[in-house]
N, C-alpha and C positions, 0 to 999 in steps of 0.2 A: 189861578193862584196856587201857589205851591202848598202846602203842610208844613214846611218851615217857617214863613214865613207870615203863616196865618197864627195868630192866637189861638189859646188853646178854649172850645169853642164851649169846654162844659165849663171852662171859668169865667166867660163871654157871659154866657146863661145865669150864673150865681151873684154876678157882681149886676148885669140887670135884675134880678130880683130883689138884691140887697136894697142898690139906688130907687126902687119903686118903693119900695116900704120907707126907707130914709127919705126919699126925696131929696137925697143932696143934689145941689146947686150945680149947674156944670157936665151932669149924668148925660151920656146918651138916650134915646127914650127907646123904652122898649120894643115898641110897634119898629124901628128902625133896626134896633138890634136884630129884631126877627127874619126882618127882609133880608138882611146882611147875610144870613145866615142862610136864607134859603136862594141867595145867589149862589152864595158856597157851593151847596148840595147840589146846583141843575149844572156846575162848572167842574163838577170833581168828576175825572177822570182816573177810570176803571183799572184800563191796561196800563197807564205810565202806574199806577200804585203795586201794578204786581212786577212791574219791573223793576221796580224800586225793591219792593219785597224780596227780588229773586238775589240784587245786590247785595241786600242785608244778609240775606242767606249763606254768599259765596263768599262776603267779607267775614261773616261768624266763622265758619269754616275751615278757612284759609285756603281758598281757592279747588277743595278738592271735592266740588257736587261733580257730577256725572254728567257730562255734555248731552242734549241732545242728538239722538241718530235716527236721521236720515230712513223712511220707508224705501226697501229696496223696490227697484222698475224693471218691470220684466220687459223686454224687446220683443219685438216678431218673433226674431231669429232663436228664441230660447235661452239669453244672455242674460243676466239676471248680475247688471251693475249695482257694484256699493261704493257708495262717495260718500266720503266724510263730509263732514259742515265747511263750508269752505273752501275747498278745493275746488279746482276749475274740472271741470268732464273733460276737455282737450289735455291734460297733465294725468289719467287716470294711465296707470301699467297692469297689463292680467299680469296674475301671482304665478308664479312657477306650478302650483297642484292644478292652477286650471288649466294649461299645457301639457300636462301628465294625465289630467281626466280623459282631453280630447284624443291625447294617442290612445290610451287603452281603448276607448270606447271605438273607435277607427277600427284598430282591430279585431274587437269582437264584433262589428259591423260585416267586418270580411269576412271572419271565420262564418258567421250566422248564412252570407251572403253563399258560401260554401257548400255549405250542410243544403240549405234550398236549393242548390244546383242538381249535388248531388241526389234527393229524394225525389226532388223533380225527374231526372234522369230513372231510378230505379223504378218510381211509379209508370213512365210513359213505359217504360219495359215491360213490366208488370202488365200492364193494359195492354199491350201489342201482343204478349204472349198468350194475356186469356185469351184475347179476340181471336187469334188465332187458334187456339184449343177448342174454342166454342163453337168454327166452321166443319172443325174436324171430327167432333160429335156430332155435330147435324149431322155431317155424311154418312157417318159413320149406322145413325136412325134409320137412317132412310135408305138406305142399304138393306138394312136389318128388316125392318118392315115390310117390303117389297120381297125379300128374301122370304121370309116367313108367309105372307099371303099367297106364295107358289107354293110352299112346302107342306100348307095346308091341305092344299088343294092334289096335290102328286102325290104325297105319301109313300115314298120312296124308300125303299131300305137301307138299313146302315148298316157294311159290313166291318160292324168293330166287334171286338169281345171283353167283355169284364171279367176280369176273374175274381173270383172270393179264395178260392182256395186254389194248390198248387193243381189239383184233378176237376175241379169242378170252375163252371164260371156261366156265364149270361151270353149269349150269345142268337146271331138272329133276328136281329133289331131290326125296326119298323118304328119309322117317324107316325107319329100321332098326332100330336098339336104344339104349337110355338107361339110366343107372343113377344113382341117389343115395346120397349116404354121408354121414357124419358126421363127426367129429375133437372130440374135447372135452380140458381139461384135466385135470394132472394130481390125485389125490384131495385129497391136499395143497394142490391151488391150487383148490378147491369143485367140483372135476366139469364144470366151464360147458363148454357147448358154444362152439368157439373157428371152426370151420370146417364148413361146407356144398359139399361138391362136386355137381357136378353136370355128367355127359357124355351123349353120345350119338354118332352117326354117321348121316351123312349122303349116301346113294350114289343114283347116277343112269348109266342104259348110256352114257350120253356120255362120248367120249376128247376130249382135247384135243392136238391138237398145233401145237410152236412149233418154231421152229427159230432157233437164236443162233449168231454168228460171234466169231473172237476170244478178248476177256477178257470178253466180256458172257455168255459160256457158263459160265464160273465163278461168277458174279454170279447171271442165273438158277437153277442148280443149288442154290445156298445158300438162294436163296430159296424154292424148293422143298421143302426140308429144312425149313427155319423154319417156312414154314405146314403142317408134318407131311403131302403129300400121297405120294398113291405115285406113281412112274412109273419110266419106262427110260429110257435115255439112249444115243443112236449114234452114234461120233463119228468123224471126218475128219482124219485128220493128215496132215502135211506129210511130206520126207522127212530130216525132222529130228527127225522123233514129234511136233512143236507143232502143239496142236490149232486147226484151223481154222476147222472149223465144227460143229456138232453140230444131233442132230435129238431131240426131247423128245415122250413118248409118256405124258401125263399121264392117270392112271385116274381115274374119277369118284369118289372116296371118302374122303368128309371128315369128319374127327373134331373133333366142336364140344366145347370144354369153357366150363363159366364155374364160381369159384368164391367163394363167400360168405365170408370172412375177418374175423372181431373184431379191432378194435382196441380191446383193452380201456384205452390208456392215453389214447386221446385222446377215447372216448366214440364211434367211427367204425364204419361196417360197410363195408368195403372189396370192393367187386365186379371180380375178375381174368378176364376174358375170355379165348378163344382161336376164332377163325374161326368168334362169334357173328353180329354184323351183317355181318364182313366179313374177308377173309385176314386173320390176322397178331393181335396182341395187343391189348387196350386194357385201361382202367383204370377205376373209377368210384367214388369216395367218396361215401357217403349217411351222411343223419341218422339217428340209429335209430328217432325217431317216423314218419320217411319208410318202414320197410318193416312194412305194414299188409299186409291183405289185397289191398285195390286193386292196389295196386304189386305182386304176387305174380301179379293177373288178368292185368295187362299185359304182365308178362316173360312169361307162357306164350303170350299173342299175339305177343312178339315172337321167341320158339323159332320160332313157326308161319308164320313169314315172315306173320305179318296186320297191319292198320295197327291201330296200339297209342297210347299216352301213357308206356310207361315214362319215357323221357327228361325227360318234363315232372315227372311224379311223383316221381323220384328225386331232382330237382334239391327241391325244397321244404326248408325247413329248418325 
């Protein structure tokens, strides 16, 4: 039963209350009105009264409530259609910006696709270079090791000369003791060997003495300390305490280091001297094809104070 065409159900209720108290002639009885009414109630439907509702709404209006839309469906494929109410899914067109998304995104696909070729690429270099750096310090050890466990044992003289001053210098050398080491990285960066030390000392009965006046007594001293030698120092002051002159009592005993150093970023093996060929420090960049055996023969001739090729050999590229 519709709502239009039912009576209205509280004037249904008042007019049986009236007729029960009147008891006029004719009345429907109340007990019957009440059934009526609770046939009503178990027949009135829910959903036709809110569409009715929604009617009234859009006829109040004038047609302009807000359609319902549509929850968008996402696809496998990452597509993510919208279809209006209504429309068939066989009639839908992608929009021109979704066309433009998939080209951009295309090519920053490639480009990205690029870049990981290319990292890919500089990394497997990368790693072929260490690997390769890392055999060439092994040999390089074990060279050295083996080297030094004869030089221990022979104790050999080296005939080189240090000089301190233009008349005076160290001279007379006799190998004492040497030792080799290692340094690799850490497990997490593959274990490579990264450095090769490599010391010894160098002693002879000879002293040397100089004597300096002034601020060139300060100067000498420093320089003393730099090339690690030992000595005494006896000095003259004024009677103001400034020193005037001093006298230097240099021991023969000299501590040669050189160490072997990876540069894994530029592909280098970096050789760090200290009072090898001569006081004081130096420097020598090599190829890593450059340190072969050869080049290994020649630096132990050139420990030995003997005439060598290192120099030629290292320089090769």
């Amino acid at each position: 039963m519709s709502t239009a065409n039912r009576p209205d159900t509280a004037s249904m209720i008042l007019d049986a209350i009236r007729a029960k108290r009147e008891r006029q002639p004719g009345t429907r009885d109340v007990a019957e009105i009440e059934a009526a009414l609770l046939a009503d109630i178990e027949a009135f439907d829910l959903d036709a009264a809110e569409r009715r509702a929604r009617g009234e709404q859009l006829s109040d209006s004038g047609g302009l409530a807000e359609p319902a839309l549509p929850f968008p469906r996402i696809d496998p494929d990452g597509a993510v259609p919208h279809q209006r109410a209504g429309t068939p899914a066989g009639s839908q067109r992608p929009s021109p910006g979704a066309a433009a998304q998939s080209s951009l995104l295309d090519r920053l696909r490639q480009q990205a696709a690029r870049c990981r070729n290319e990292q890919d690429r500089e990394l497997a270099e990368q790693t072929q270079t260490g690997e390769l750096i890392d055999r060439k310090l092994k040999q390089l050890f074990f060279f050295l090791h083996d080297f030094v466990e004869q030089l221990n044992v022979v104790r050999p003289p080296v005939p080189r000369r240090y000089p301190l001053t233009d008349d005076e210098g160290l001279d007379g050398l006799v190998w004492q003791e040497g030792f080799a080491d290692y340094r690799t990285l850490a497990q997490s960066a593959g274990a490579l060997v990264e450095l090769v030390s490599f010391t010894y000392r160098l002693t002879t009965p000879q002293r040397v003495f100089v004597e300096r006046q002034g601020a060139a007594v300060d100067r000498f001293r420093n320089q003393l300390f730099d090339f690690g030698l030992k000595f005494s120092c006896e000095e003259i002051r004024n009677r103001l305490q400034h020193v005037e002159r001093a006298s230097f009592d240099v021991t023969g005993d000299i501590a040669v280091s050189a160490r072997w150093r990876a540069d894994f970023a530029q592909g280098l093996v970096v050789l760090e001297t200290r009072n090898l060929e001569r006081l004081g420090p130096a420097r020598l960049t090599l190829q890593v094809d450059a340190v072969d055996q050869a080049l290994l023969d020649e630096f132990g001739s050139l420990v030995l104070g003997q005439p060598n090729r290192f120099r030629e050999l290292a320089a090769r590229r």
